[in-house]
DOMIMI-550028 format. One record per atom (N, C-alpha, C, CB): x, y, z; residue in one letter. Coordinates in steps of 0.05 Angstrom, whole numbers, plus 32768, in hexadecimal, padded with zeros to 4 digits. Glycine has a CB too. Layout:
<recs>
XYZA ...
</recs>
This chain:
<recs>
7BAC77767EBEX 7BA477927EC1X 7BB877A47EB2X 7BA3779A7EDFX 7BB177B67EA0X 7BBF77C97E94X 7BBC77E47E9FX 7BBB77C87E7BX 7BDF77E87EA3X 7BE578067EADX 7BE778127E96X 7C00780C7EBFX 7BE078367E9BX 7BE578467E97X 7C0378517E9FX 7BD3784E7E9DX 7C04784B7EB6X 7C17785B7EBDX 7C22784A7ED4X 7C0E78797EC3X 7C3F78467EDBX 7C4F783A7EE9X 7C5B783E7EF8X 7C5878327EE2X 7C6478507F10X 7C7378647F1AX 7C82784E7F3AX 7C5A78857F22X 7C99784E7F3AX 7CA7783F7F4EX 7CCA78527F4CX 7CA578167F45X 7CBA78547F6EX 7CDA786B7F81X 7CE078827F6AX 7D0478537F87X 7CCA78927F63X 7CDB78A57F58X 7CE078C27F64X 7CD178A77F40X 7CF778C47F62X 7D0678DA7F70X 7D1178F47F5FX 7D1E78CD7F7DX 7D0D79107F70X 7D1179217F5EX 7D1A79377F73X 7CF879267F4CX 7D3879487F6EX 7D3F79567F74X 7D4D797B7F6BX 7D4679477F79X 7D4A798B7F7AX 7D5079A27F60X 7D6479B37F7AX 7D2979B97F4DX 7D7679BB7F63X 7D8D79C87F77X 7D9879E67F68X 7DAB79AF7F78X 7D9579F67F78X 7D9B7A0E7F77X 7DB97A227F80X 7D877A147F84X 7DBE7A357F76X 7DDA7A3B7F82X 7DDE7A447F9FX 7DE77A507F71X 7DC77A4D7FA8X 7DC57A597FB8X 7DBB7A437FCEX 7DB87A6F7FB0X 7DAF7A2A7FD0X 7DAD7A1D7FDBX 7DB17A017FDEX 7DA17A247FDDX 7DAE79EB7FE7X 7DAC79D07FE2X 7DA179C27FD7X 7DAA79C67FEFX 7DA079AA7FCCX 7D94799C7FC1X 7D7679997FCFX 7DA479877FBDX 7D63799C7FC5X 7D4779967FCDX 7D3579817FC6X 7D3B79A77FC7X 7D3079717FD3X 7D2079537FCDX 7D0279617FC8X 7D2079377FECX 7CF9795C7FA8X 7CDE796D7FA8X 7CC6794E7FADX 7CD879837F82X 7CDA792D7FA2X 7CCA791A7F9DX 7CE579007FA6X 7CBB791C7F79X 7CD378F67FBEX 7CE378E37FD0X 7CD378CB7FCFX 7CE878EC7FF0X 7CD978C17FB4X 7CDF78A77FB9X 7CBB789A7FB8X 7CF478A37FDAX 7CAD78AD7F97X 7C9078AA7F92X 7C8678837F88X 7C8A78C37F76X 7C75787F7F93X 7C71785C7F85X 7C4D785A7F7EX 7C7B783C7FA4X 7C42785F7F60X 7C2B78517F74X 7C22784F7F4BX 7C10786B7F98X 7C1478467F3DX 7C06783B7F28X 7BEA78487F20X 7C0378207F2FX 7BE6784A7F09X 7BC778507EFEX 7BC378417EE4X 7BC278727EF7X 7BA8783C7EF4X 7B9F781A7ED8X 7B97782E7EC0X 7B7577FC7EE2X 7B91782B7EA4X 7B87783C7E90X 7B69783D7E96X 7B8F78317E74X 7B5D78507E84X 7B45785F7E8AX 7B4D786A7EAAX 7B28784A7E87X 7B5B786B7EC0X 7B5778737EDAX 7B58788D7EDDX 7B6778677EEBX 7B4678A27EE7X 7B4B78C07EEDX 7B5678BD7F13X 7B2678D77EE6X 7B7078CE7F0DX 7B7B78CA7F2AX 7B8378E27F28X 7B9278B37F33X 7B8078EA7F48X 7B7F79057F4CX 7B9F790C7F63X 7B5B790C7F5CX 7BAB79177F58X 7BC379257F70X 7BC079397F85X 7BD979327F63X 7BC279397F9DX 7BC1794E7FAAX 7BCF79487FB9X 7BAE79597FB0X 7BD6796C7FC6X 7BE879697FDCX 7BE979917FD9X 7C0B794F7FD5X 7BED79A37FEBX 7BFF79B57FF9X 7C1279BD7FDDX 7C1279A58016X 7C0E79DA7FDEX 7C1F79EB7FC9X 7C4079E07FD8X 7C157A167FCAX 7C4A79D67FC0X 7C6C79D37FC2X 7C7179AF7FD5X 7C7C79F77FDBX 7C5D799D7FC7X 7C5E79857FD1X 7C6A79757FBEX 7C48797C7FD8X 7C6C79837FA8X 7C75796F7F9EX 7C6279667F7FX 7C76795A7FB7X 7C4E79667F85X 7C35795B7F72X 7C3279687F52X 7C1879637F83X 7C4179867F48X 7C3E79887F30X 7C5A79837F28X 7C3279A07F28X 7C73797F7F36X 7C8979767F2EX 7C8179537F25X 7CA1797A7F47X 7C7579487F35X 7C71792E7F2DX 7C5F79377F14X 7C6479197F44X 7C5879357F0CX 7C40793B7EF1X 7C5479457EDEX 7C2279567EF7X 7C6479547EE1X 7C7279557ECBX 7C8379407EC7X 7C7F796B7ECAX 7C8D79357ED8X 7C9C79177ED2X 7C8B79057EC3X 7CA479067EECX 7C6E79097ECBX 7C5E78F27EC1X 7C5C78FC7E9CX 7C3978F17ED4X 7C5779167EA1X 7C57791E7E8BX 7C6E79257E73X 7C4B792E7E91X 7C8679157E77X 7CA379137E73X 7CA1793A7E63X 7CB078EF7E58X 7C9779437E75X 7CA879607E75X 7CC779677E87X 7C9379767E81X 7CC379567E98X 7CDD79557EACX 7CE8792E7EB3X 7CD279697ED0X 7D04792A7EBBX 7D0979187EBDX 7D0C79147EDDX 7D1B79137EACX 7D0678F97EE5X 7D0C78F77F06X 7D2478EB7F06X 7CF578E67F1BX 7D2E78F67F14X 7D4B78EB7F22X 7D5078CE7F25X 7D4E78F57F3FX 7D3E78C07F30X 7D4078AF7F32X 7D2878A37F31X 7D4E78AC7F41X 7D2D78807F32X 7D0D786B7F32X 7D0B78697F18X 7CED78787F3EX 7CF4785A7F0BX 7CEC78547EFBX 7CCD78587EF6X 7CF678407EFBX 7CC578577EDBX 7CB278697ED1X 7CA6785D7EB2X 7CC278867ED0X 7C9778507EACX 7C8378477E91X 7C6578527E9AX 7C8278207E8AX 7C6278587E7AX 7C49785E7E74X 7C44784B7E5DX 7C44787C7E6DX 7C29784A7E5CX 7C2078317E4CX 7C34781E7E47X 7C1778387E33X 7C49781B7E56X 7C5A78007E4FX 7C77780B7E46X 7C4B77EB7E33X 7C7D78217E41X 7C9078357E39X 7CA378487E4AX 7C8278447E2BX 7CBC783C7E49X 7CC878467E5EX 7CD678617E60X 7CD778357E62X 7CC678737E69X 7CD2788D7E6CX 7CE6789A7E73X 7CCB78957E75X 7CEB78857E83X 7D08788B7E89X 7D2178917E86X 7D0D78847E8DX 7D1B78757E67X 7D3578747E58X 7D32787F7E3EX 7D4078597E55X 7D1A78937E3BX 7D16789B7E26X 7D2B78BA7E1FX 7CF5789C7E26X 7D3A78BE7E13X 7D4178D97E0DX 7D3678F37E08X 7D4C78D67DFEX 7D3679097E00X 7D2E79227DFFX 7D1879217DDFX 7D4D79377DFFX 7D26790F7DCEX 7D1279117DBCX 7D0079017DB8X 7D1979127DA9X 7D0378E97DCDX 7CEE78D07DD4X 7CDD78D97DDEX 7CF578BA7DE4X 7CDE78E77DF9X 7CCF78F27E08X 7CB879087DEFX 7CE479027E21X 7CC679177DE4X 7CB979287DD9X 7CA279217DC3X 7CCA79367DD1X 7CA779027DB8X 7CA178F97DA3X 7C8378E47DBBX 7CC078E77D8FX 7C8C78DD7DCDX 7C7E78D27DE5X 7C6778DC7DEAX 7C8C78D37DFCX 7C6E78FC7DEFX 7C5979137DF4X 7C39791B7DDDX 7C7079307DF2X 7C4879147DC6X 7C3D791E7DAAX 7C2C790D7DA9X 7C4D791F7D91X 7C3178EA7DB0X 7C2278DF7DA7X 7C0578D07DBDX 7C3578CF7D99X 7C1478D97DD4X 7C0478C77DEDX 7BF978D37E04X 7C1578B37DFAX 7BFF78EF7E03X 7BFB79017E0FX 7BEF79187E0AX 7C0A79047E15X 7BDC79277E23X 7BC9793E7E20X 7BD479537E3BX 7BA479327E22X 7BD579657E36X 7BDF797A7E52X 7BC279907E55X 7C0479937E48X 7BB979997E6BX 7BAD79AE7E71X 7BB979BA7E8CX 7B9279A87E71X 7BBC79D57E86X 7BCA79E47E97X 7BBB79F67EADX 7BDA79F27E87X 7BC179FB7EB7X 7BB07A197EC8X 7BAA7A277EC5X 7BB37A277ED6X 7BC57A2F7EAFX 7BC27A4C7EA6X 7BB97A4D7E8AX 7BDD7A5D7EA9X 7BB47A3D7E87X 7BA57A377E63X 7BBA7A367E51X 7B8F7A507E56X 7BD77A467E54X 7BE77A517E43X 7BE87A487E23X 7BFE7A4D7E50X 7BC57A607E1AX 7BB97A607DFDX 7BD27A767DF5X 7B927A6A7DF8X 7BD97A747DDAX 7BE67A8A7DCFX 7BD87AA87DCAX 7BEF7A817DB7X 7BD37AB07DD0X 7BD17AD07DD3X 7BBF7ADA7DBBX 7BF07ADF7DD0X 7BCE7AD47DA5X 7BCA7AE47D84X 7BC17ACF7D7DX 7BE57AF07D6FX 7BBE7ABD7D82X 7BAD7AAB7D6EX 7B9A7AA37D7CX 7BB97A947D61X 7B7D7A987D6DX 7B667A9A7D68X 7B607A797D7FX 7B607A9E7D44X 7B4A7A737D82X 7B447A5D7D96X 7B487A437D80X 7B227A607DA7X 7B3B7A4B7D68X 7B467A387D53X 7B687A317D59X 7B427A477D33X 7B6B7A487D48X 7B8E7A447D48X 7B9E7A3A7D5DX 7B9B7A5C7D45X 7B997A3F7D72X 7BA07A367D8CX 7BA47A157D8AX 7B897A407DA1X 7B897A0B7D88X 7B8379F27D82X 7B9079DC7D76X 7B7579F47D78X 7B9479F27D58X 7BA079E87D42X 7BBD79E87D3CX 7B9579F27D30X 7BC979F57D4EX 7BDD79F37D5DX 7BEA79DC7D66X 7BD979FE7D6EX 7BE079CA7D70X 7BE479AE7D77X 7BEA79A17D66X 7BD379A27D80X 7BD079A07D54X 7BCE79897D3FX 7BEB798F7D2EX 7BAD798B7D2AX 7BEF79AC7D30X 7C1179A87D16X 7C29799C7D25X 7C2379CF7D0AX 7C29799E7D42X 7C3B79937D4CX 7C3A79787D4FX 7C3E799D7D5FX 7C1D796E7D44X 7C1979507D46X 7C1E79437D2CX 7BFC79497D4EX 7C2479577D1CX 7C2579547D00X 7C11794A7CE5X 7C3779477D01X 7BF9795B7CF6X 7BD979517CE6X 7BE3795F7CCBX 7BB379627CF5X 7BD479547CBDX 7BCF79657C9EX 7BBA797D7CABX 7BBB794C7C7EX 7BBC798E7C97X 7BB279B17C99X 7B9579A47C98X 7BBC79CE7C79X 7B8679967C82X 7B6979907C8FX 7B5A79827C9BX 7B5D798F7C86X 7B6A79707CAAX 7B63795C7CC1X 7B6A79717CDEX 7B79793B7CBEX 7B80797D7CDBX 7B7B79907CF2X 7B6F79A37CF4X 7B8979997CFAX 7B6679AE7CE2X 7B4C79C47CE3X 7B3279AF7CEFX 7B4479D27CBBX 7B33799A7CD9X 7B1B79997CE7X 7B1479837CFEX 7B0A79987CD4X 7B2C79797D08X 7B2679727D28X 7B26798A7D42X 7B40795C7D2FX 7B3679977D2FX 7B3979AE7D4EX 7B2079BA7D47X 7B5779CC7D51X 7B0C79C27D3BX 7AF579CB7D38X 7AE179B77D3FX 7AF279D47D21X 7AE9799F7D37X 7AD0798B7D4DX 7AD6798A7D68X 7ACE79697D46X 7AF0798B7D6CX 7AF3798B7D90X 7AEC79AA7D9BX 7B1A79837D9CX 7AF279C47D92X 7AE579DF7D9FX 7ACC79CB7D9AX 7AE77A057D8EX 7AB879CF7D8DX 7A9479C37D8CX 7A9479BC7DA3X 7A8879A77D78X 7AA4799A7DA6X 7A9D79917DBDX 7AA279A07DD8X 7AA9797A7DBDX 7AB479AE7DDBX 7AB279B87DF7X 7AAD79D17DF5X 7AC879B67E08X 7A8C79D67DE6X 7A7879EA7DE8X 7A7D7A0B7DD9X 7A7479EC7E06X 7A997A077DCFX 7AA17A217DC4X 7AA47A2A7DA3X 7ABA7A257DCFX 7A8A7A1D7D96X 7A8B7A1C7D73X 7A8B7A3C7D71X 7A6B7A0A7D5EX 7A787A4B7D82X 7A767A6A7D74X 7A937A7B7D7AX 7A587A7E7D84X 7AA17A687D8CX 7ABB7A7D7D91X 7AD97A727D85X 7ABF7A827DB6X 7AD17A677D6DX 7AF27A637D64X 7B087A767D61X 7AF47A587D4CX 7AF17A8F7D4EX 7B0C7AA47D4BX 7B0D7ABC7D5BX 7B0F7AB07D2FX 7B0A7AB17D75X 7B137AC97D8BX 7B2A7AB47D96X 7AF67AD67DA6X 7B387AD27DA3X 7B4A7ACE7DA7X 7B497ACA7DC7X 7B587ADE7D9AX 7B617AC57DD2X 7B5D7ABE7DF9X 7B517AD87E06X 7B807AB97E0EX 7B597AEF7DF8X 7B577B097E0DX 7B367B097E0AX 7B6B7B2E7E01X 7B2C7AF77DF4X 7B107AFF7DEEX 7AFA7AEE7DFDX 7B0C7AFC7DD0X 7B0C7AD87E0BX 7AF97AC07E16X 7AFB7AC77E33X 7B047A9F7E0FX 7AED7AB97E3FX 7AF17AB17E66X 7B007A987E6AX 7ACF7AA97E7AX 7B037A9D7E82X 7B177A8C7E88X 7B0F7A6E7E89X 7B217A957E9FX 7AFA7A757E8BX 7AED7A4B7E7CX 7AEB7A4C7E6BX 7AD27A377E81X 7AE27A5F7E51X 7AED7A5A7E36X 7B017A537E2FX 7AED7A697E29X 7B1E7A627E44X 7B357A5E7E31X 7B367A437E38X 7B517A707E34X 7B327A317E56X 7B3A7A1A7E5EX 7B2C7A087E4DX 7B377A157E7BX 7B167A127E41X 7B0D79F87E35X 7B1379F87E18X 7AEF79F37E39X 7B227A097E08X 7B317A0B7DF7X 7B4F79F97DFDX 7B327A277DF3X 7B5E79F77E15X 7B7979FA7E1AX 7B6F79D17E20X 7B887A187E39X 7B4F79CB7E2BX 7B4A79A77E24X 7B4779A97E07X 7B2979967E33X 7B3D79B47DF3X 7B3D79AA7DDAX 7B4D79A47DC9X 7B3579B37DD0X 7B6479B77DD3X 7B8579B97DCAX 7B8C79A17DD4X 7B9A79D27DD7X 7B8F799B7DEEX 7B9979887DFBX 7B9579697DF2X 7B90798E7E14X 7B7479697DE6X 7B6B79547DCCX 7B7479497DBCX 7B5F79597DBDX 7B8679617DABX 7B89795D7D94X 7B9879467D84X 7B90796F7D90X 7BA879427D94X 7BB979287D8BX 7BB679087D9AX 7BD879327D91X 7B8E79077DA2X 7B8678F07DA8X 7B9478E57DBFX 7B8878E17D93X 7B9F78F37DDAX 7BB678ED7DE3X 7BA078CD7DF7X 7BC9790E7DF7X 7BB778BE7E01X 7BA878A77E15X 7BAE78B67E36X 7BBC78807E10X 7BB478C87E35X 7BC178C97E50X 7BBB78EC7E56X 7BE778BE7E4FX 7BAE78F27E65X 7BA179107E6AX 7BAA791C7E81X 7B8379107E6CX 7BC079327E83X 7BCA79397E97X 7BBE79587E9AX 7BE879347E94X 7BB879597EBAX 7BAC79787EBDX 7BB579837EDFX 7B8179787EB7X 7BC4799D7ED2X 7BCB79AC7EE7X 7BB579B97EF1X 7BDF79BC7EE2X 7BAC79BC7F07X 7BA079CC7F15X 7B9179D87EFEX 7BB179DD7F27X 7B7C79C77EECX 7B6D79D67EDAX 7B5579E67EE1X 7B6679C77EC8X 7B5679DE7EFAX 7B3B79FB7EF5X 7B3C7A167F16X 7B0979E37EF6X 7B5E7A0B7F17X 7B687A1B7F23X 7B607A3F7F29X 7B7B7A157F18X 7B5E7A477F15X 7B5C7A627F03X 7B437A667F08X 7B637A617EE3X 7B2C7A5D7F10X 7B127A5B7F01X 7AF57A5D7F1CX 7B147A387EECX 7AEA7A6B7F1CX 7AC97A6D7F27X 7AC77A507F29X 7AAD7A7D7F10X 7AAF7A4C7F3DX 7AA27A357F47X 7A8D7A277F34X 7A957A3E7F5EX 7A857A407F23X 7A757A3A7F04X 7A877A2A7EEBX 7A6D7A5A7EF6X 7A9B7A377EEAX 7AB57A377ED7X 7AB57A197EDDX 7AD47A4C7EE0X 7AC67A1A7EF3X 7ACF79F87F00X 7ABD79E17EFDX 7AD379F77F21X 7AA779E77F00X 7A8E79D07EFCX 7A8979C77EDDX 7A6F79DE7F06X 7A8E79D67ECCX 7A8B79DF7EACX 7AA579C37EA4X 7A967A0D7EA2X 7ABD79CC7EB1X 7AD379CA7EA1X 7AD879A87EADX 7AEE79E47EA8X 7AC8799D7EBEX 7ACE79847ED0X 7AB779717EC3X 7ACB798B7EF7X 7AA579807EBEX 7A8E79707EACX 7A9C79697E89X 7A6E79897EAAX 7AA7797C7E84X 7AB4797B7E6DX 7ACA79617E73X 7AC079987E66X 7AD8795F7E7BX 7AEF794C7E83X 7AD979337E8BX 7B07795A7E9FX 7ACE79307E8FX 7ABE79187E9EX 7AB179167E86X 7AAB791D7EBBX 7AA6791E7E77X 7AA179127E5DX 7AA879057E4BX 7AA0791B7E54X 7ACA79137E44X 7AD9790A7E31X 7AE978F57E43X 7AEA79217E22X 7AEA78F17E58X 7AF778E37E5EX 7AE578C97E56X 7B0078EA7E78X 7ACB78C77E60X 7ABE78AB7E56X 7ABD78B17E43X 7AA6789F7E5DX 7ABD78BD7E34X 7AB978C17E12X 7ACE78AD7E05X 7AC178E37E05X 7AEE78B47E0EX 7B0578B27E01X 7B0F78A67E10X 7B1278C67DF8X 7B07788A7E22X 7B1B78807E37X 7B2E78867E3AX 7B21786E7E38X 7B3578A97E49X 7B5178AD7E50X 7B5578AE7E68X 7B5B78C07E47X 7B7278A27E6FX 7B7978A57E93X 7B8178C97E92X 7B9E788A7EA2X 7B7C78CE7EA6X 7B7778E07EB2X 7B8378EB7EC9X 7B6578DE7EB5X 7BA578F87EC7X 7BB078FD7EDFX 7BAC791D7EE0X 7BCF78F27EE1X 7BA1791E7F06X 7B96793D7F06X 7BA3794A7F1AX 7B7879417F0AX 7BB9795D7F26X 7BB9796A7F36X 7BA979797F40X 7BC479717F34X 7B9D79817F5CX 7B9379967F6DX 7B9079937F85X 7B7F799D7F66X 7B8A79B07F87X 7B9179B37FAEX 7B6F79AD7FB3X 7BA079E07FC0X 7B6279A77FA3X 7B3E79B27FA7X 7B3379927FAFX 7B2A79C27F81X 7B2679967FCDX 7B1E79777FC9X 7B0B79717FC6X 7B2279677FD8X 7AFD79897FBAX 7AE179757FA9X 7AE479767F90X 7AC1797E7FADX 7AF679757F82X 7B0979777F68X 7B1179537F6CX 7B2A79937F6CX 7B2279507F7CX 7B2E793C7F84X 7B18792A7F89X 7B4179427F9AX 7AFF79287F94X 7AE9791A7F9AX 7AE179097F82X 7AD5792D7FA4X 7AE2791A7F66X 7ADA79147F51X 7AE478FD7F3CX 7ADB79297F49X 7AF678F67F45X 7B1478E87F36X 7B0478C97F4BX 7B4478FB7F44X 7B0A78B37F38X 7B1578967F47X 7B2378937F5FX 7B2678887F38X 7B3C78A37F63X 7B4F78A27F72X 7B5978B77F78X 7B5E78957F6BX 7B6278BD7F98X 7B6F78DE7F94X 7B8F78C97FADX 7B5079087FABX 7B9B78D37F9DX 7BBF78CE7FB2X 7BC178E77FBAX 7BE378C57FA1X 7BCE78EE7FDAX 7BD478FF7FDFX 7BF279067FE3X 7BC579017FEDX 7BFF79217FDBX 7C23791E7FDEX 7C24792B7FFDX 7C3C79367FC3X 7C37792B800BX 7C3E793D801AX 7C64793C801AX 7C2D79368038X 7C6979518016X 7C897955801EX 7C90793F800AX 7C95794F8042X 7C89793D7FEDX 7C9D792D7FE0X 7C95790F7FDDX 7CB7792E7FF0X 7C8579097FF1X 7C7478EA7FF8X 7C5D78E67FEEX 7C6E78E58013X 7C4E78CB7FEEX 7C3878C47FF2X 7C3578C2800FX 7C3278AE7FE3X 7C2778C58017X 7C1578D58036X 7C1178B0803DX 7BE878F3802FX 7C1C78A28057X 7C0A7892804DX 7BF378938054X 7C0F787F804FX 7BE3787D8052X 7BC478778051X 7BB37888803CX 7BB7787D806EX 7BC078A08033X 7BB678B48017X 7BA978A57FFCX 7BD278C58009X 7BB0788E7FFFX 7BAB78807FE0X 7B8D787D7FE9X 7BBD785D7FD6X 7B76788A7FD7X 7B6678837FDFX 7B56786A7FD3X 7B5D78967FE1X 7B4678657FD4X 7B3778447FC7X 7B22784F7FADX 7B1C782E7FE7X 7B1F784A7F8BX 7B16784F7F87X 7AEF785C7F8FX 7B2478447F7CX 7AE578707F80X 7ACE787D7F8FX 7ABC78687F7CX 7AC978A47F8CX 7A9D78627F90X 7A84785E7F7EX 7A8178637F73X 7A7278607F7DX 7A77785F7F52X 7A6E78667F3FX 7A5278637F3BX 7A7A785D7F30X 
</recs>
């Protein structure tokens, strides 16, 4: 069986001047096979988007150990990690955070330079990925010009761009109408069988969480036990 992702005792603490050291992640253990969409939840301040950024080597855990596809994060440095990110990895955020002044294209295309596409292979993937998630007539507007499931489904096309195997999403449809949310979950459920990607999802929403293979639940830093749930019917 091949993992995605490997996670054993990882621990994470953050310390302030004004207070003590704070255990945000005590001692996390649990695995995701590839292709798997697994869903996180738990209670604002459990713990669950600090872990996601570990997964997503935006932050390092204190302690435990940690591979993705076979690759140890752990011991990877600041420019490993970063080089890690570019090539195997996709982020979607809550807050979409599209750049402002530039265009839903540009936004896009944005990626691909940090991925280091040539100028016409990134034009024209980031213009086949807007298509695919329904937004060809709106490339050159900008965020102030879209809704807020436009911009999110701009901020998945971005998130595309560099073919990642591994799809990480904060509270993506956080932000968003009951219309919005249905739009943006069909979209992800697409590409996900489209592009066999695993699929790690934070949210507090549990018919969000319903949707996923698997939902773990955190509480206080933990896996809850009995929370692991058993993959769903298909």
């Amino acid at each position: 069986m091949a993992f995605a992702l490997e996670c054993k005792n990882l621990t994470k603490s953050f310390r302030s001047r004004k207070a003590a050291s704070v255990e945000v992640l005590r001692g996390i253990s649990f695995t995701v096979k590839e292709g798997e969409w697994l869903a996180l939840t738990g209670k604002s301040g459990s713990g669950k988007t600090t872990l996601l950024q570990i997964l997503g080597t935006l932050d390092n855990a204190d302690g435990g150990d940690l591979s993705c596809f076979g690759e140890d994060l752990q011991a990877m440095g600041w420019w490993g990690r970063s080089d890690f990110r570019s090539r195997k990895l996709g982020f979607i955020f809550q807050s979409y955070r599209l750049f402002p002044e530039l265009t839903a294209l540009e936004n896009v295309m944005l990626a691909g330079r940090i991925a280091s596409m040539k100028s016409r292979e990134n034009r024209e993937r980031a213009m086949a990925l807007i298509e695919r998630v329904g937004l060809a007539d709106r490339i050159e507007h900008r965020p102030s010009e879209l809704s807020g499931g436009e911009q999110q489904r701009i901020a998945i096309a971005r998130a595309l761009m560099n073919s990642p195997r591994l799809l990480l999403a904060d509270e993506p449809t956080g932000n968003l109408d009951a219309g919005s949310s249905e739009g943006i979950m069909e979209i992800l459920r697409e590409i996900r069988r489209a592009e066999s990607l695993t699929i790690v999802m934070v949210t507090h929403d549990p018919g969000l969480s319903a949707l996923a293979d698997r939902a773990m639940h955190i509480e206080a830093g933990k896996l809850k036990p009995g929370a692991t749930l058993p993959p769903r019917t298909k």
